[in-house]
PAGUTI-717486 format. One record per atom (N, C-alpha, C): x, y, z; residue in three letters. Coordinates in steps of 0.1 Angstrom, whole numbers, padded with zeros to 4 digits, always signed. Layout:
<sites>
XYZALA/...
</sites>
This chain:
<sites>
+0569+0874-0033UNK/+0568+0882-0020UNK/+0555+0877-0014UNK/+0557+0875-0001UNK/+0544+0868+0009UNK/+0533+0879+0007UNK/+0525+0877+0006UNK/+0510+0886+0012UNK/+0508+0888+0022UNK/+0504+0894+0033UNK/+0500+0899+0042UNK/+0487+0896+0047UNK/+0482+0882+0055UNK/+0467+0888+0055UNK/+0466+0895+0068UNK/+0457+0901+0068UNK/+0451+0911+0082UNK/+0440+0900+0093UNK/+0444+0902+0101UNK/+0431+0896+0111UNK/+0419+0898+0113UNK/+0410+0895+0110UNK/+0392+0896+0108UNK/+0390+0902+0128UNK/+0383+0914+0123UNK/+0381+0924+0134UNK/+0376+0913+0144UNK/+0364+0903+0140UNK/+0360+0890+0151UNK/+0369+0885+0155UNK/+0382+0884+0152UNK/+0395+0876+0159UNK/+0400+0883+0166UNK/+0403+0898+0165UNK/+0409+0909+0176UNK/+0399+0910+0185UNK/+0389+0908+0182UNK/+0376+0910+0196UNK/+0378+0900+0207UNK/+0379+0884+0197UNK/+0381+0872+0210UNK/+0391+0873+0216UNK/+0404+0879+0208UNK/+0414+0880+0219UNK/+0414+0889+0229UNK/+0409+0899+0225UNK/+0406+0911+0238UNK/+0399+0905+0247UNK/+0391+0895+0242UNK/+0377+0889+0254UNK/+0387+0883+0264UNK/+0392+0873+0255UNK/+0404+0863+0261UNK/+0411+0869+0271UNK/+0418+0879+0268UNK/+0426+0889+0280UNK/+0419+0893+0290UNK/+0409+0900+0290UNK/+0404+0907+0295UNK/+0393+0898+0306UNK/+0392+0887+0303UNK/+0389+0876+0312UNK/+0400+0865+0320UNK/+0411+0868+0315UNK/+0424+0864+0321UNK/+0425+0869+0332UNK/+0426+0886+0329UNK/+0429+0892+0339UNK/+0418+0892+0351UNK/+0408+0890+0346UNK/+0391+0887+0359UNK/+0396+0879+0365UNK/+0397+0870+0363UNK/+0401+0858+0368UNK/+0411+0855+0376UNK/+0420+0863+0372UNK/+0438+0865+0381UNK/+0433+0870+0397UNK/+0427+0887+0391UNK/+0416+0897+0398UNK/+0409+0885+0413UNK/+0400+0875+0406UNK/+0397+0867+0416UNK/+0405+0861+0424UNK/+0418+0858+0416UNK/+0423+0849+0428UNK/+0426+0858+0437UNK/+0436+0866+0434UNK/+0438+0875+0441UNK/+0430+0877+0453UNK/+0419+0879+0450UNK/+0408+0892+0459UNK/+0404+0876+0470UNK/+0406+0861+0467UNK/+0403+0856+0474UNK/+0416+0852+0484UNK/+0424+0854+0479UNK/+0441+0851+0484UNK/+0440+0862+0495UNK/+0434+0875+0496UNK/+0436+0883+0503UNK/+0423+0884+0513UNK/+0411+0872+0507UNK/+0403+0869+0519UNK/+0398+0859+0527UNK/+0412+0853+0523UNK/+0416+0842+0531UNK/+0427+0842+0542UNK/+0433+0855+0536UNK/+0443+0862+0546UNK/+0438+0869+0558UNK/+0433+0876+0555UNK/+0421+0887+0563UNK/+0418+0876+0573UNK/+0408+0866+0568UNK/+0404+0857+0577UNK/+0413+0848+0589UNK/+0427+0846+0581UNK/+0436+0836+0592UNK/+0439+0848+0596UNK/+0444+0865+0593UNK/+0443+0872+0604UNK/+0433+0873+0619UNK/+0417+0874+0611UNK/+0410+0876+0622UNK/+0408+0864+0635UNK/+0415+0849+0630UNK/+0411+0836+0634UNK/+0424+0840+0644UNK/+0435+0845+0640UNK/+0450+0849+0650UNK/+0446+0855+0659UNK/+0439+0870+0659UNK/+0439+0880+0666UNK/+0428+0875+0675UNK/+0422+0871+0674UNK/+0406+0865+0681UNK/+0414+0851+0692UNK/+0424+0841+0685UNK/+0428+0833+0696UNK/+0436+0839+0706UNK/+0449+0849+0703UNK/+0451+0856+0711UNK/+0444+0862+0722UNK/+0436+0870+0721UNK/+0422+0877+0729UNK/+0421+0863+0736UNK/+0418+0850+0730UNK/+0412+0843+0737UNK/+0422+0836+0746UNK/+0437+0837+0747UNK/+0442+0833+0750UNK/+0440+0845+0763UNK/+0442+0854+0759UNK/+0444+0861+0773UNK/+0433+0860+0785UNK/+0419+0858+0777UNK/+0408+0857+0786UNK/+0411+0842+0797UNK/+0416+0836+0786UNK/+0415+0817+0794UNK/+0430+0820+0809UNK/+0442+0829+0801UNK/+0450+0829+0810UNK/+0444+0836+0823UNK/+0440+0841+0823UNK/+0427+0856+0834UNK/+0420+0842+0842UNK/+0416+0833+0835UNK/+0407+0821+0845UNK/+0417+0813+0848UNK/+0427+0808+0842UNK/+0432+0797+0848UNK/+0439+0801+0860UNK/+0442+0814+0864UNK/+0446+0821+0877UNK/+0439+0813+0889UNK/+0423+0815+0886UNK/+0414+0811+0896UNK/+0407+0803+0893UNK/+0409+0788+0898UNK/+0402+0780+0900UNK/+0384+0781+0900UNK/+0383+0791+0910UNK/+0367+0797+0912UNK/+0358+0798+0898UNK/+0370+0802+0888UNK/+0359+0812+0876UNK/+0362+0800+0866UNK/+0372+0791+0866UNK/+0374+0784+0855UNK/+0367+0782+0848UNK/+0367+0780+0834UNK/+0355+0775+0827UNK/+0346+0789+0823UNK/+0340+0797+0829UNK/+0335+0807+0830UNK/+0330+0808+0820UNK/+0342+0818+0811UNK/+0337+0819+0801UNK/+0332+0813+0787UNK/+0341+0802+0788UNK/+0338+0786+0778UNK/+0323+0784+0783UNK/+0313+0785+0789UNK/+0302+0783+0790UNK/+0292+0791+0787UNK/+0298+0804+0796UNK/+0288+0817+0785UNK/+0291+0819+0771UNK/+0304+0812+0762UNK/+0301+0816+0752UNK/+0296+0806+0745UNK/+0299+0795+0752UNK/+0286+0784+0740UNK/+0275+0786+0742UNK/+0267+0787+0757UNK/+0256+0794+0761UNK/+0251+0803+0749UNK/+0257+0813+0745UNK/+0254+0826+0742UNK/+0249+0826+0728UNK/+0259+0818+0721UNK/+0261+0809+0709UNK/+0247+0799+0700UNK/+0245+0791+0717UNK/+0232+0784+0715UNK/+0218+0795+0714UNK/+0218+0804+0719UNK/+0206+0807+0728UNK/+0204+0819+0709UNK/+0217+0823+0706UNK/+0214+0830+0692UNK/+0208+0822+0684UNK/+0213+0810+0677UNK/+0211+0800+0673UNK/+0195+0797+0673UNK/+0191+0795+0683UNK/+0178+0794+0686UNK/+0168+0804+0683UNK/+0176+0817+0683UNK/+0164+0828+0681UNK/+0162+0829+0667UNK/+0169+0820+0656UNK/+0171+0825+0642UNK/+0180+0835+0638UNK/+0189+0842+0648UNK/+0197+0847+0638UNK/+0208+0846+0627UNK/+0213+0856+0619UNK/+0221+0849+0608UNK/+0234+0841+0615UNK/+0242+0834+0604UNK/+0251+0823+0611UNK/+0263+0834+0615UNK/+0264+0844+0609UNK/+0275+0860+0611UNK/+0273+0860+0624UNK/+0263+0864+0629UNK/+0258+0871+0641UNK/+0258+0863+0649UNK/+0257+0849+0648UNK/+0254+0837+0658UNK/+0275+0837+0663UNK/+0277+0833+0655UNK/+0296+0836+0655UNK/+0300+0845+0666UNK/+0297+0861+0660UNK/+0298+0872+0670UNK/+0296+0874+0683UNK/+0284+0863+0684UNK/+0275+0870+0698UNK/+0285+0857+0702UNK/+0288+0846+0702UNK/+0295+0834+0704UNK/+0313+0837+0710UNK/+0313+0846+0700UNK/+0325+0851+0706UNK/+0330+0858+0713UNK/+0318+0866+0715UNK/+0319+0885+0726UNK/+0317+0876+0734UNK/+0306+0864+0741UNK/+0302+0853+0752UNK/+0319+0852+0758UNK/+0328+0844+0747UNK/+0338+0838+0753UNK/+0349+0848+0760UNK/+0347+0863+0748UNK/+0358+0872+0757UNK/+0352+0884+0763UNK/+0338+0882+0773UNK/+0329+0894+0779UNK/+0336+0897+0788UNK/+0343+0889+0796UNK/+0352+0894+0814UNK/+0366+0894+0805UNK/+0369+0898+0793UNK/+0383+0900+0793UNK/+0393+0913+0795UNK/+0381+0925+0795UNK/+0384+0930+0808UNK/+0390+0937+0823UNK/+0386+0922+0827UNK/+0391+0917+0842UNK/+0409+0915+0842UNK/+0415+0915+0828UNK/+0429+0919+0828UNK/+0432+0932+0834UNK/+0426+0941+0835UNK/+0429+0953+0839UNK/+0421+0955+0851UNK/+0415+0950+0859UNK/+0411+0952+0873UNK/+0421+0945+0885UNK/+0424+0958+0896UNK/+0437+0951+0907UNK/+0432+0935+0910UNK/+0446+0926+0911UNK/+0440+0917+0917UNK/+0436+0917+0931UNK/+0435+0925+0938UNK/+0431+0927+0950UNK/+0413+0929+0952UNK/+0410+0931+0941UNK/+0397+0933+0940UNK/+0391+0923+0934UNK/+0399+0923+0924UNK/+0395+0906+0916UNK/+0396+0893+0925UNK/+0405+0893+0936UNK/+0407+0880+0941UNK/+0399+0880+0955UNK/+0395+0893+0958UNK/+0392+0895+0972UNK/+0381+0880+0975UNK/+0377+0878+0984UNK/+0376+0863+0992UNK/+0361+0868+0995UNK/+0358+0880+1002UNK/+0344+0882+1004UNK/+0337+0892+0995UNK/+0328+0901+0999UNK/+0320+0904+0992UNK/+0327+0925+0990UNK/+0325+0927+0978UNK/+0332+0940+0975UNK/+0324+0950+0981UNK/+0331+0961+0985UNK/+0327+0973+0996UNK/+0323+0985+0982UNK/+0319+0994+0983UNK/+0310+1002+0972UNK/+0323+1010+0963UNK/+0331+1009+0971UNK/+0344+1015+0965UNK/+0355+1004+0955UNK/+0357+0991+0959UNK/+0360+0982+0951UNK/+0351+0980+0938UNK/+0334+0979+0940UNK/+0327+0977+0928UNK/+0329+0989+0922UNK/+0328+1000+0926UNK/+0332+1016+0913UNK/+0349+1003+0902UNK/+0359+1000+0910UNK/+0367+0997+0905UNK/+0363+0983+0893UNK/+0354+0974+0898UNK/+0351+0966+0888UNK/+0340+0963+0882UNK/+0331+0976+0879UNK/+0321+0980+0869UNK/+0329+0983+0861UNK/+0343+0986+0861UNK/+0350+0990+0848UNK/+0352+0981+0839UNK/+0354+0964+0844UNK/+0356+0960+0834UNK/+0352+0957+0819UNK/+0336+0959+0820UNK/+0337+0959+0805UNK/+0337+0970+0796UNK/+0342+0985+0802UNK/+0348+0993+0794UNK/+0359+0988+0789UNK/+0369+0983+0801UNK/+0382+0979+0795UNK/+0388+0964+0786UNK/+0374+0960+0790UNK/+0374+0946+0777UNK/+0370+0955+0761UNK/+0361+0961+0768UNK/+0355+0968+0752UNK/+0366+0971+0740UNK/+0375+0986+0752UNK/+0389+0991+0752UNK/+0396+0983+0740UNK/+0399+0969+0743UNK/+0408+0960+0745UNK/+0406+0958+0726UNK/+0396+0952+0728UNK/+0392+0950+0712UNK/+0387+0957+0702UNK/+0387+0971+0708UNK/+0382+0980+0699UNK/+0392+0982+0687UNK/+0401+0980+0685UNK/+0409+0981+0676UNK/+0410+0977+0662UNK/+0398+0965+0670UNK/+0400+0956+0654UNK/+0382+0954+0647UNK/+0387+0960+0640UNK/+0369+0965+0633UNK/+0363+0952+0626UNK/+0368+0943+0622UNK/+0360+0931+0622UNK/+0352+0928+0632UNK/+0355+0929+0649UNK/+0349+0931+0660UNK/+0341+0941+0666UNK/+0333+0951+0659UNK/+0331+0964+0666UNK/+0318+0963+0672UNK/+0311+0948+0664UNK/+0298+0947+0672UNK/+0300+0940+0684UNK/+0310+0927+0686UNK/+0317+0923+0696UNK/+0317+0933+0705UNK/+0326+0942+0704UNK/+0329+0953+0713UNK/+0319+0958+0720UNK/+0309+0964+0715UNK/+0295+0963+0716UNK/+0292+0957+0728UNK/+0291+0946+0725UNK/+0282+0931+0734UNK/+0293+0930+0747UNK/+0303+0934+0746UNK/+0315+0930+0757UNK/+0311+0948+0767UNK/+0309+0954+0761UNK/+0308+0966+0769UNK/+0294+0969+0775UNK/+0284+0962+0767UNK/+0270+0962+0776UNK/+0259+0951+0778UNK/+0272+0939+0782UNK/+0269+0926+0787UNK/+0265+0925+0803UNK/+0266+0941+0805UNK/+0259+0943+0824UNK/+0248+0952+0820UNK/+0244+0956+0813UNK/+0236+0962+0809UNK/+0220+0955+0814UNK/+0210+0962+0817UNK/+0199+0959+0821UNK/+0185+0960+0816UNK/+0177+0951+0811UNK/+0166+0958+0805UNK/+0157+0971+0808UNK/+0160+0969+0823UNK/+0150+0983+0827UNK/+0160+0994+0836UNK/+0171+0995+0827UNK/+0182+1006+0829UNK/+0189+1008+0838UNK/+0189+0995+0847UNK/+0195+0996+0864UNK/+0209+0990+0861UNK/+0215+0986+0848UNK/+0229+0977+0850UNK/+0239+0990+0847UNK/+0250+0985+0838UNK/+0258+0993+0837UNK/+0272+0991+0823UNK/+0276+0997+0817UNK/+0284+1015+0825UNK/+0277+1024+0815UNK/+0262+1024+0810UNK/+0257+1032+0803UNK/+0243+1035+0808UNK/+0238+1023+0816UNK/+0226+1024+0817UNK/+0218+1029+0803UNK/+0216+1019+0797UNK/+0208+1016+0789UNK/+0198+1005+0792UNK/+0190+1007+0783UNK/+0176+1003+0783UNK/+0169+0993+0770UNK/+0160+0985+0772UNK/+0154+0978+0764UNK/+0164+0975+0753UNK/+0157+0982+0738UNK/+0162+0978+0727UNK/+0176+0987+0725UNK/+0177+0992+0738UNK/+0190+1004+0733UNK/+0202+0994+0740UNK/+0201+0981+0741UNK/+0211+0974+0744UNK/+0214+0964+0738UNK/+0218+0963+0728UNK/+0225+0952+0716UNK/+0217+0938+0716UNK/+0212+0931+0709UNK/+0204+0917+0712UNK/+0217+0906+0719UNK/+0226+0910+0709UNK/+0237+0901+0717UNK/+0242+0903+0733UNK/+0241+0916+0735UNK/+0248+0918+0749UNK/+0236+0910+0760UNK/+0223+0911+0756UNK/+0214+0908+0762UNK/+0215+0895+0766UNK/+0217+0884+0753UNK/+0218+0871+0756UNK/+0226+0869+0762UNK/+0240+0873+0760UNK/+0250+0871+0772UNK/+0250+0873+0786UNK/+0241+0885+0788UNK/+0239+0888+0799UNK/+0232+0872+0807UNK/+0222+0869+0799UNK/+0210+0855+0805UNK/+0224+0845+0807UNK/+0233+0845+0804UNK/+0238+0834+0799UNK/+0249+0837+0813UNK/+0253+0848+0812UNK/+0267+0851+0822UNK/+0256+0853+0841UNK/+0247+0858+0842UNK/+0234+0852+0852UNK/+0236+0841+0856UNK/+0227+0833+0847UNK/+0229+0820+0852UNK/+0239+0808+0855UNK/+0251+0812+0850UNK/+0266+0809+0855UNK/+0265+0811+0867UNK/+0264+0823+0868UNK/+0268+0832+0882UNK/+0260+0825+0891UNK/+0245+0825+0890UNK/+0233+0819+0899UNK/+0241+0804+0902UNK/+0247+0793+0892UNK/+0251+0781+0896UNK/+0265+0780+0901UNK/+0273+0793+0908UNK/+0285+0788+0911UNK/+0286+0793+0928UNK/+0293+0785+0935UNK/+0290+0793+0944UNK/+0297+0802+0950UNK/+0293+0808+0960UNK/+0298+0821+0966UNK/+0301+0823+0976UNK/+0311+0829+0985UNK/+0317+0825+0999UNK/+0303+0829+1010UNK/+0295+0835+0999UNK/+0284+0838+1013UNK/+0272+0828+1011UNK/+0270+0825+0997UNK/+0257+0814+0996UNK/+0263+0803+0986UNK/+0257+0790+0986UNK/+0259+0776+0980UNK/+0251+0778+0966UNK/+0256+0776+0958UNK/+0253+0775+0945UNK/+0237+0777+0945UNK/+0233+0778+0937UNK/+0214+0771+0930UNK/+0216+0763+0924UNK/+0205+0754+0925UNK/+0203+0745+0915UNK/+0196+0749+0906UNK/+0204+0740+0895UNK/+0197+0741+0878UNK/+0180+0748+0877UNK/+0173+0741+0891UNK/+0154+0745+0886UNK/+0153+0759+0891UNK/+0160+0763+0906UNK/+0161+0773+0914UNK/+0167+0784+0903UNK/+0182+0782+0896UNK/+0182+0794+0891UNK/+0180+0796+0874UNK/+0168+0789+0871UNK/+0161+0793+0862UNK/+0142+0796+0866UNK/+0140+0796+0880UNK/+0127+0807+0884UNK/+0136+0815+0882UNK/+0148+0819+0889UNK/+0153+0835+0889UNK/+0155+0838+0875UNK/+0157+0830+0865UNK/+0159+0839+0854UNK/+0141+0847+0847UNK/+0133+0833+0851UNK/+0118+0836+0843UNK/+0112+0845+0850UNK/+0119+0848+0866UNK/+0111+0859+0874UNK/+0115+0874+0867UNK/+0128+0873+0863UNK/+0138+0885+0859UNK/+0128+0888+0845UNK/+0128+0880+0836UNK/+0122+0882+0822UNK/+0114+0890+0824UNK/+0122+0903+0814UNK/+0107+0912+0812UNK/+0110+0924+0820UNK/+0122+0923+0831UNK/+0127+0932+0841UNK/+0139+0936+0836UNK/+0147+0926+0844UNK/+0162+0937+0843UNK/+0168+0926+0827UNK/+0162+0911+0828UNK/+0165+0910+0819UNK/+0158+0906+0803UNK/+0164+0904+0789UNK/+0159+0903+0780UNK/+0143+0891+0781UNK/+0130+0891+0774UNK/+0121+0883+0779UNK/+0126+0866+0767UNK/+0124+0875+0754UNK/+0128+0866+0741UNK/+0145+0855+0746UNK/+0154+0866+0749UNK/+0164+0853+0753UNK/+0168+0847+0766UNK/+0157+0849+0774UNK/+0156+0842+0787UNK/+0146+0827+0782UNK/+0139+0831+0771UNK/+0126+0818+0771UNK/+0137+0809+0757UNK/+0147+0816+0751UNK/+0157+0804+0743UNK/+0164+0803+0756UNK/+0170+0806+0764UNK/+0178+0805+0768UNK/+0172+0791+0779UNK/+0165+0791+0786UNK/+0157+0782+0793UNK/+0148+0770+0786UNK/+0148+0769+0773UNK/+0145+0756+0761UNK/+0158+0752+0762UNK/+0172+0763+0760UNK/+0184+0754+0753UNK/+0192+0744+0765UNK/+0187+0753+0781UNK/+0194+0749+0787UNK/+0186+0731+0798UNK/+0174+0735+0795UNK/+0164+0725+0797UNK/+0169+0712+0786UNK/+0172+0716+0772UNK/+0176+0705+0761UNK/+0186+0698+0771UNK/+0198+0710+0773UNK/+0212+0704+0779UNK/+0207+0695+0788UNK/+0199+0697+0800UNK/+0201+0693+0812UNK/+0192+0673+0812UNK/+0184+0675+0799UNK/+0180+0662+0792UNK/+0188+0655+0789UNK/+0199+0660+0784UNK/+0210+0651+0772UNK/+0216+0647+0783UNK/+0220+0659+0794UNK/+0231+0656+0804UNK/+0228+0652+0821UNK/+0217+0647+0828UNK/+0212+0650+0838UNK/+0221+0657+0848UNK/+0232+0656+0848UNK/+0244+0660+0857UNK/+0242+0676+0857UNK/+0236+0682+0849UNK/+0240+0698+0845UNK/+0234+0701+0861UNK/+0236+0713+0872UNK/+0233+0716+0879UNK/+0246+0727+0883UNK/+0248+0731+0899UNK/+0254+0741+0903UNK/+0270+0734+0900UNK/+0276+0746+0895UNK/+0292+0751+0894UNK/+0297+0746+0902UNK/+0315+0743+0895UNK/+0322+0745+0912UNK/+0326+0754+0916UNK/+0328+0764+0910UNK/+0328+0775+0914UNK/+0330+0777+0931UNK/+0340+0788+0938UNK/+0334+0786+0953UNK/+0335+0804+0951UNK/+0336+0809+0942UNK/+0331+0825+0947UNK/+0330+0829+0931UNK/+0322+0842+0933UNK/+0310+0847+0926UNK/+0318+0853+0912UNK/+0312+0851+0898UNK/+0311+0860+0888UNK/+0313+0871+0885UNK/+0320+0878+0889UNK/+0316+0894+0886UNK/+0315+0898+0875UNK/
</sites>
């Protein structure tokens, strides 16, 4: 008749080790399988948005581009201040979808040819509540949201739709603001001809310190001085009517 031997208590321990790090390990993939998902979600939902903003410009020749420039602008100008690569992303991406919006303002206001009567602008100060609106939903974006809702916002509390002040206005909404400015300053307008590149950067260094941020007017005016080195061409928009 066979003997029996028993298993030495050290051999039932490695196998439990054995299992019990199997299962860690499963545990990991897992947990990365589901944040790599998360992520092609957020990269989905984010091109969408961006699809609706680009469809919003390609309407009007005037704005084209628009926002493809304040969001690399916005992008650069983080970049430069040292922030983290998270936050450089964010502020990069509120830049590209700040006027989106302008989906929900009549086109009658949005397309009007001259200059808005005090009753039309009540109607399109709304926009970046209703861009805000738009993306609030998706909480990977809530500082996004943020930067899209007080991207008119003003250092010395004159913008809008909160009138907020100084540091009570997101660092990112700030930069965008310098960035969505001086777009505006280089495109032109059915009542005045663009600025040029030197002209509307005194307007931005005159603003520093006023209505707008002082820190990302002085990256903002290194990054855009770099560009205009690399590129001599940089100067006014084609733009033929105004930003809003």
């Amino acid at each position: 008749m066979a003997t029996r031997v028993n298993a030495a208590p050290g051999d039932d321990l490695t196998v439990a080790y054995r299992r019990l790090n199997a299962a860690y390990q499963q545990t990991l993939r897992y947990a990365e399988d589901v944040r790599r998902l998360y992520q092609q979600v957020q990269r989905a939902i984010y091109q969408s948005l961006l699809g609706l903003a680009n469809a919003l410009e390609a309407k009007d020749a005037y704005t084209r581009g628009h926002s493809e420039r304040v969001g690399a602008w916005s992008r650069g100008v983080a970049a430069a201040l040292g922030l983290p690569p998270g936050e450089v992303d964010m502020i990069g991406q509120a830049g590209l979808l700040h006027d989106i919006g302008k989906i929900g303002i009549p086109e009658g206001v949005l397309r009007k040819p001259g200059a808005l009567d005090p009753e039309e602008w009540t109607v399109m100060r709304n926009h970046p509540l209703i861009g805000a609106q738009i993306v609030a939903p998706f909480d990977f974006f809530t500082g996004g949201a943020l930067m899209i809702r007080h991207h008119h916002e003003r250092w010395d509390g004159s913008g809008y739709p909160d009138g907020l002040a100084g540091d009570e206005i997101l660092l990112g909404a700030r930069i965008i603001a310098v960035a969505d400015v001086y777009d505006a300053l280089t495109s032109n307008r059915p009542y005045r001809a663009a600025l040029s590149h030197a002209t509307a950067l005194e307007h931005l260094t005159s603003a520093a310190g006023l209505t707008l941020d002082e820190d990302a007017v002085s990256a903002f005016v290194g990054l855009i001085e770099a560009l205009s080195t690399a590129k001599p061409d940089v100067g006014p928009r084609s733009a033929l009517r105004p930003s809003r």
